[in-house]
C-alpha positions as CSV (number, residue, x, y, z in Angstrom):
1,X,208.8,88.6,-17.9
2,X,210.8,85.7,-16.9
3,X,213.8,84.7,-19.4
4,X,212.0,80.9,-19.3
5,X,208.2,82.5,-20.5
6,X,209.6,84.7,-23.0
7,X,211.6,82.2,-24.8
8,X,208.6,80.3,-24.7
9,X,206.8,83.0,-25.8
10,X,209.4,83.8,-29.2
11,X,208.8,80.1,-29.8
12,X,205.1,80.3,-29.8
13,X,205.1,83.2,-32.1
14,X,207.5,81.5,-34.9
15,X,206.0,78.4,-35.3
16,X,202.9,80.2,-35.4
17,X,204.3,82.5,-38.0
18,X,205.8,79.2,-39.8
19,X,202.2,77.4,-39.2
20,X,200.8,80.6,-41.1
21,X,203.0,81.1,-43.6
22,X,203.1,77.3,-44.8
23,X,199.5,77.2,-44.0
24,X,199.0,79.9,-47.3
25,X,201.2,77.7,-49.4
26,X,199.1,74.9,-48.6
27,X,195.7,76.6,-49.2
28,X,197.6,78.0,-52.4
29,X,199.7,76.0,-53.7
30,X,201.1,77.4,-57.1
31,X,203.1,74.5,-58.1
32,X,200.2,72.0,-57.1
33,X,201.5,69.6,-55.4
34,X,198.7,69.0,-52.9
35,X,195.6,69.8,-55.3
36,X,194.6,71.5,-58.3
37,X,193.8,75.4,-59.2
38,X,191.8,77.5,-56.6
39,X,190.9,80.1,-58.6
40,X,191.0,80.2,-62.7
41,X,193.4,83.0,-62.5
42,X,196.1,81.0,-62.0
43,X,199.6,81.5,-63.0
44,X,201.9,79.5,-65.1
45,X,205.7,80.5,-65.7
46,X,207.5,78.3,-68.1
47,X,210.5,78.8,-65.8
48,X,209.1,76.2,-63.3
49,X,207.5,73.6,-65.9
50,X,209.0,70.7,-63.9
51,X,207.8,72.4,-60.8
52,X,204.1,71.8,-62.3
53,X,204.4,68.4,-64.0
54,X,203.3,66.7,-61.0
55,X,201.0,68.6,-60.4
56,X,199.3,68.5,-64.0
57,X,199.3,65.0,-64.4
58,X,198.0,64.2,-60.6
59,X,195.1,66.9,-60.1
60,X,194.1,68.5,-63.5
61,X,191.4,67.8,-65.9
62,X,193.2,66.5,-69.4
63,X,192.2,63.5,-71.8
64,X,195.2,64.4,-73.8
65,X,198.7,65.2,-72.8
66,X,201.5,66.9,-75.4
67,X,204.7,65.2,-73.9
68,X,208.3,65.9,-74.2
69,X,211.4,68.3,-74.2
70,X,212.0,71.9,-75.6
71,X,211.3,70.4,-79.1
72,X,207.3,70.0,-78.0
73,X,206.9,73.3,-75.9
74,X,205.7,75.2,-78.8
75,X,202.7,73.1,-79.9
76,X,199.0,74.5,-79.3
77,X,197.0,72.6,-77.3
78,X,193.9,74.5,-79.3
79,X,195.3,72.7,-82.2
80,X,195.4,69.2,-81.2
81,X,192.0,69.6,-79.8
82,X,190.8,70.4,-82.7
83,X,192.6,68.3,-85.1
84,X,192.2,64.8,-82.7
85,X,188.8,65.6,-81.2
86,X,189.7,65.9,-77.4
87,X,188.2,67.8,-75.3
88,X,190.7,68.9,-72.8
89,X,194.9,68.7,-73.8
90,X,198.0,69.8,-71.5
91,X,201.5,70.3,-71.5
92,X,203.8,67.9,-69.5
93,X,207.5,69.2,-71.2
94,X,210.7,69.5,-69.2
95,X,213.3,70.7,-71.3
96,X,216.3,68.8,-71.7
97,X,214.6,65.5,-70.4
98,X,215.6,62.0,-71.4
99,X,213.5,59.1,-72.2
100,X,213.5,58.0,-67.7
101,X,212.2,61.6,-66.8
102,X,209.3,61.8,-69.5
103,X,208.0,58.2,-69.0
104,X,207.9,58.8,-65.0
105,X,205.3,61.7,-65.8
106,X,204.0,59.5,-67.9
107,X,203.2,56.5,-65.7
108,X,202.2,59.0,-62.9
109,X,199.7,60.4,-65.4
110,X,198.0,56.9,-66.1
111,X,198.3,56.4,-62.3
112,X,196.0,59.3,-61.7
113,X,194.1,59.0,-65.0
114,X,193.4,56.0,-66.4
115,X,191.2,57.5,-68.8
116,X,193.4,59.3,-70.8
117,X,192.4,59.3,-75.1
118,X,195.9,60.8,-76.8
119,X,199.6,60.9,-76.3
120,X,202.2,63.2,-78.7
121,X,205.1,62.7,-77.3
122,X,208.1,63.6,-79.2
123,X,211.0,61.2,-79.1
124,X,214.2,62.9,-79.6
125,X,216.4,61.3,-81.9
126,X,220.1,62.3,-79.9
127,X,218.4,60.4,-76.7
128,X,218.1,56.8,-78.2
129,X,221.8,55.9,-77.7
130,X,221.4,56.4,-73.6
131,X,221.0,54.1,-71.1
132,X,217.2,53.6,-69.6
133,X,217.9,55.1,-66.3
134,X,220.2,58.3,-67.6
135,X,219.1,61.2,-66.2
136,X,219.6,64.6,-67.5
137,X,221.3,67.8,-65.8
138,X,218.2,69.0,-65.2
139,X,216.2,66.4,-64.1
140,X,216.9,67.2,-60.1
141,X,215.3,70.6,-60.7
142,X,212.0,70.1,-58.1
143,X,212.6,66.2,-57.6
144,X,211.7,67.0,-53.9
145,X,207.9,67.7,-55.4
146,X,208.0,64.2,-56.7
147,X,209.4,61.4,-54.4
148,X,206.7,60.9,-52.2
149,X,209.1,61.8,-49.0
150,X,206.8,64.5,-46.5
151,X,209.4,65.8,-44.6
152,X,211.2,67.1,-47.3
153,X,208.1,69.3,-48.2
154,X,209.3,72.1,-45.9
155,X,211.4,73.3,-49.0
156,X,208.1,73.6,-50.6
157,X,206.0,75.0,-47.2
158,X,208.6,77.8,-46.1
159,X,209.8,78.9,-49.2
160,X,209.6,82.3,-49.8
161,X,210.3,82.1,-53.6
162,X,207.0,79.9,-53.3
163,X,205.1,82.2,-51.4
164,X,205.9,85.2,-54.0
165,X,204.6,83.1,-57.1
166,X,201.4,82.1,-54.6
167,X,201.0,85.7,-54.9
168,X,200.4,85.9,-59.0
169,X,197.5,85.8,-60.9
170,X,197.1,85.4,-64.8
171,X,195.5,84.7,-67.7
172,X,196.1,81.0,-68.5
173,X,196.7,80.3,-72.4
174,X,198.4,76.8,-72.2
175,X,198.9,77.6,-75.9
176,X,201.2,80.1,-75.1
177,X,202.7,78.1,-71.4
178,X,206.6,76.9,-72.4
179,X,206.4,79.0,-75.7
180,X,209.2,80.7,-77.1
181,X,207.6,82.2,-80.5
182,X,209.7,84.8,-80.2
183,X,213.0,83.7,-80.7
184,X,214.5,84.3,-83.9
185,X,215.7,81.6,-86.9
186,X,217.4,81.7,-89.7
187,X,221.2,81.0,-91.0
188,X,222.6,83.6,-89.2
189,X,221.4,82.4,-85.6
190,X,221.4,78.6,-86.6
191,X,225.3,78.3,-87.8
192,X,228.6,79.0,-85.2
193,X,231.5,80.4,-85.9
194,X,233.0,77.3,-85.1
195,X,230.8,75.0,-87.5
196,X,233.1,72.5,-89.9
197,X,231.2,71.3,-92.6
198,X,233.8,70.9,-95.5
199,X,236.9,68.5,-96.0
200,X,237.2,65.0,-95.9
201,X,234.0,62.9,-94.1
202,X,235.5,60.7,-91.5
203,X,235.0,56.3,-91.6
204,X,231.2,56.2,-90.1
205,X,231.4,54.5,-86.9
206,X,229.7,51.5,-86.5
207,X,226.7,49.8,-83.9
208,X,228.3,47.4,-81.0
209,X,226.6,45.1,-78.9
210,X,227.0,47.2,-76.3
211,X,225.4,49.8,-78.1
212,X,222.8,48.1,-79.7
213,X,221.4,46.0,-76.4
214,X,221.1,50.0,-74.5
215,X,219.0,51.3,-77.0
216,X,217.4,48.2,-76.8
217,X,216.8,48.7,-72.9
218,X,216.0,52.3,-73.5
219,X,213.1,52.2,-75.8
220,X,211.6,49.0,-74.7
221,X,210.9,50.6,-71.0
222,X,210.8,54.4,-71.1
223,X,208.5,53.9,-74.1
224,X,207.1,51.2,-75.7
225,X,206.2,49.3,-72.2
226,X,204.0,52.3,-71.2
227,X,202.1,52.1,-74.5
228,X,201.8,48.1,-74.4
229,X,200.4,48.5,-70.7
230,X,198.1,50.8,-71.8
231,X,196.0,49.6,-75.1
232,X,192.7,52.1,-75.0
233,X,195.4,55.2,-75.6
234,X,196.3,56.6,-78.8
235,X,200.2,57.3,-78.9
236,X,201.4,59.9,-81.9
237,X,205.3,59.6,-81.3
238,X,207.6,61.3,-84.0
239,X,211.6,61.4,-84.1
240,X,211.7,65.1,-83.3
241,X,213.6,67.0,-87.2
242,X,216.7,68.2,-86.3
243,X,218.4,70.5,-88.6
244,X,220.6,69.5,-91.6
245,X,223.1,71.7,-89.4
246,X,223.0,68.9,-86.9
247,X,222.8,65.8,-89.8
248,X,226.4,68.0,-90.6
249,X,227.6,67.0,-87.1
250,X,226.9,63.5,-87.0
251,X,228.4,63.1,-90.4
252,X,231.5,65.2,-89.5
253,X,232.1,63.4,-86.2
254,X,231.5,59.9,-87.9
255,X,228.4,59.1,-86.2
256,X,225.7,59.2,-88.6
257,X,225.2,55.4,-89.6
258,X,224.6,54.9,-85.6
259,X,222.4,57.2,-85.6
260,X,220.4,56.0,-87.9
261,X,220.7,52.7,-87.1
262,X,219.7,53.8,-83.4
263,X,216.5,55.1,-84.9
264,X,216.0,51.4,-86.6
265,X,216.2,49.8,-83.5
266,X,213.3,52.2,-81.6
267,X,211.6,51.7,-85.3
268,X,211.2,48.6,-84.7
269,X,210.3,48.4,-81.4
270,X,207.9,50.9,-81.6
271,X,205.9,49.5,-84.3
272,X,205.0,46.1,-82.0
273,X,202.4,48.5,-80.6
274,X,199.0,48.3,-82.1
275,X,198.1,51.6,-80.3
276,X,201.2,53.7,-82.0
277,X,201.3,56.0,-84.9
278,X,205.1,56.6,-85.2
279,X,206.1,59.3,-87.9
280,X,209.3,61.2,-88.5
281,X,210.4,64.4,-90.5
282,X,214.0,63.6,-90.9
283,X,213.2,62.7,-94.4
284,X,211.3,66.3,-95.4
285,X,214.2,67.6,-96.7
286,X,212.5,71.0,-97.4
287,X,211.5,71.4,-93.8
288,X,215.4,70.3,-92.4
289,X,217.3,71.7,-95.3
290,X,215.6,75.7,-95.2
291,X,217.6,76.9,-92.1
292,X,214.5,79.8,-91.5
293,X,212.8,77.0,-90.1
294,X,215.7,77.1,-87.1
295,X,216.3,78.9,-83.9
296,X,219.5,76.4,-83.5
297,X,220.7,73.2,-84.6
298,X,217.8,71.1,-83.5
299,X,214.8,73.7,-82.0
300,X,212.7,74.6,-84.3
301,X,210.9,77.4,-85.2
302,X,206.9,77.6,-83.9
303,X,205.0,76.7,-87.2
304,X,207.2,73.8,-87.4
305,X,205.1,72.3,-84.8
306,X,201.9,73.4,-86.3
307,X,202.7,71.8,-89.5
308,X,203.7,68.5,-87.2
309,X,200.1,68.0,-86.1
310,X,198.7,68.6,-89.3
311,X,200.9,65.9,-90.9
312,X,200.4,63.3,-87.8
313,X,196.3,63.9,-88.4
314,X,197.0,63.5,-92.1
315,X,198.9,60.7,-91.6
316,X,202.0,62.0,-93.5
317,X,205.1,60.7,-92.8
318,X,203.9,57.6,-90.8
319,X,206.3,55.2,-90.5
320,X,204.7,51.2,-91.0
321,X,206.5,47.8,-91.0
322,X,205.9,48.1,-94.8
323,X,207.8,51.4,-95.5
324,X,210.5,52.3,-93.0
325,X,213.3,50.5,-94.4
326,X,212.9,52.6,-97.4
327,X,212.7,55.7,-95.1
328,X,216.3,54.7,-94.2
329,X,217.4,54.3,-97.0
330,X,216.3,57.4,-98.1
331,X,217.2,59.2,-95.5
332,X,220.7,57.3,-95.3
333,X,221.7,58.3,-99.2
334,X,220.6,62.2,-98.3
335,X,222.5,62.8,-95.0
336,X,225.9,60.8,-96.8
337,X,225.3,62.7,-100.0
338,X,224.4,66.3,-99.3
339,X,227.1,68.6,-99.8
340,X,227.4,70.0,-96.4
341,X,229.7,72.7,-97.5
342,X,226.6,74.3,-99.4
343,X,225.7,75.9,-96.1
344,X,227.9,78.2,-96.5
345,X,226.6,80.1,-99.3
C-alpha cells in the first residue's frame, strides 16, 4: 500500500472513530444539552449539577423549579409538590452561585417555558453587597454547555469523561439529586478553632453610596426584573438563615448594620412585586441559635429545609410593607445583643 492511500486510509478510520464516538454522545447525551432523557434510567451526579442546568431548564418537563446555591440542594421536590400543588418540580442549584449565574438559568427557563406556576429560590443574604454581573469561582465550571458557540461543543462530543457517565444508569430520586443528608451538624463541626467571639465589638461599619446604589443594581436585575417580566409566576424567595455563628462574624468584623441594611434595600425592592412572597428566618432565633441545626456557619442541616416549605405554605415569616421594619428591628437588637461568647459553653 502506497504511503499517500494509507495515510488516507488512517484518516478515514479516525474521523470515523471520532464521527462514532461523538455520534453516541449525541444520541446520549448525559448532560442534555441537545435534548432530554432517552431512557427513564437516567443518571444524575450532583458533582456535575451545572453540567445539567441547561439541560433541565431547556428540555425537561417542570411547572416548578427549586432555585439556588448549596443552601437549596437539600429541599424535596415531593414536598413542594405536595404542599404548592404542582405537578411536576426540579432542581436548578449550582453551589456557590451569585445572584448573575441563578437568574441566567432563570431567564433561560422562562425562555423555554413560559408556562412555569412556582419559583423558591433562596436569596442568600452574604450575596446582596455584590455587583450584578459578579461571578463566582465556580461559575466557569461547564460555561462551554451554555454560550450558544457550536464549535466549542467538541469538549462535550469527544470527551471521554462524557462518554463514561453516558454509560450509567440509575434510579432518579430528584429528592435525593444535590443532597447531602448525610453530613453531620452540631457545635462541634459548626465552630473553628480559630472562631473569636469574645472582647470588645468593633464601631459597625456604615452603608455608602457606593454601596448602597450596587445592591441597588444587584437586586433590581438578577431578581426582581425577572419576576416583574413575568406576572402569571408565583415567586417564594427567602433570605437563606445563616447561623448565629456567622451573625458572630459580621458583628466581630464590624459589618453587621450593612448587612442588615443590605437586606433593607433587596426588602424593599422585592416587595414592588405583586407576584412575590418574600420571607426570612433570620429572626427564628430557635432555629439560628441551636447549632444542631448546622453542618457549618451558614448550611444547614436537611430538615431545616423541610421546615422552610412548611412555613413559606403557612405563610410564617412573610415579610409585608406592613411588618418588615419591625423585623429589623428585631433582628437588629438580637444580633447586637446576644452574648456571642455564650457559644462557648
Amino acid at each position: 500500500m502506497k504511503s499517500s492511500t494509507f495515510n488516507r486510509f488512517v484518516i478515514i478510520v479516525i474521523v470515523l472513530g471520532l464521527t462514532i464516538f461523538g455520534g453516541v454522545i449525541v444520541y446520549r447525551d448525559p448532560f442534555f444539552h441537545y435534548h432530554g432523557p432517552i431512557r427513564n434510567d437516567y443518571n444524575l451526579d450532583g458533582a456535575y449539577a451545572r453540567y445539567y442546568n441547561d439541560g433541565f431548564v431547556k428540555f425537561f418537563d417542570y411547572d416548578a423549579i427549586i432555585l439556588g446555591t448549596s443552601m437549596c440542594n437539600n429541599f424535596k421536590v415531593s414536598t413542594l409538590q405536595e404542599l404548592f400543588g404542582v405537578d411536576k418540580a426540579i432542581k436548578v442549584n449550582a453551589s456557590g452561585s451569585f445572584f448573575n449565574e441563578t437568574n441566567v438559568y432563570l431567564q433561560e427557563a422562562f425562555v423555554h417555558n413560559p408556562d412555569i406556576k412556582l419559583i423558591v429560590r433562596g436569596v442568600d443574604c452574604d450575596c446582596i453587597e455584590l455587583d450584578k454581573s459578579e461571578k463566582s469561582r465556580f461559575s466557569e465550571e461547564a460555561y462551554y454547555l451554555r454560550d450558544n458557540n457550536i464549535f466549542n461543543d467538541v469538549n462535550y462530543v469527544l470527551n471521554k469523561k462524557v462518554m463514561i457517565e453516558s454509560n450509567k444508569t440509575g434510579v432518579v430520586d430528584w429528592d435525593e439529586y444535590l443532597s447531602w443528608r448525610w453530613q453531620p451538624s452540631g457545635k462541634q463541626v459548626v465552630m473553628g478553632e480559630n472562631d473569636l467571639y469574645c472582647g470588645l465589638i468593633p464601631e459597625q461599619k456604615q452603608m455608602d453610596d457606593e454601596k448602597y446604589y450596587r445592591i441597588v443594581e444587584n437586586i433590581e436585575e438578577n431578581i426582581v426584573m425577572i419576576m416583574r417580566d413575568s406576572p402569571d409566576t408565583q415567586f417564594y424567595l427567602f433570605f437563606t438563615p445563616y447561623s448565629i455563628c456567622a451573625w458572630g462574624d459580621l458583628i466581630y468584623n464590624g459589618d453587621l448594620e450593612i448587612q442588615i441594611h443590605a437586606q433593607k434595600i433587596a426588602i424593599e425592592q422585592i416587595l414592588q412585586c405583586e407576584n412575590v412572597h418574600l420571607f426570612s428566618f433570620c429572626n427564628n432565633f430557635d432555629m439560628v441559635c441551636n447549632l444542631d441545626n448546622y453542618i457549618d456557619k451558614k448550611h444547614y442541616a436537611y430538615w431545616i429545609n423541610e421546615e422552610i416549605l412548611n412555613y413559606m405554605h403557612e405563610g410564617q415569616y412573610q415579610l409585608t410593607f406592613d411588618n418588615y421594619d419591625e423585623y429589623l428591628d428585631e433582628i437588629t437588637a438580637f444580633y447586637t445583643a446576644y452574648s456571642y461568647d455564650k457559644l462557648y459553653e
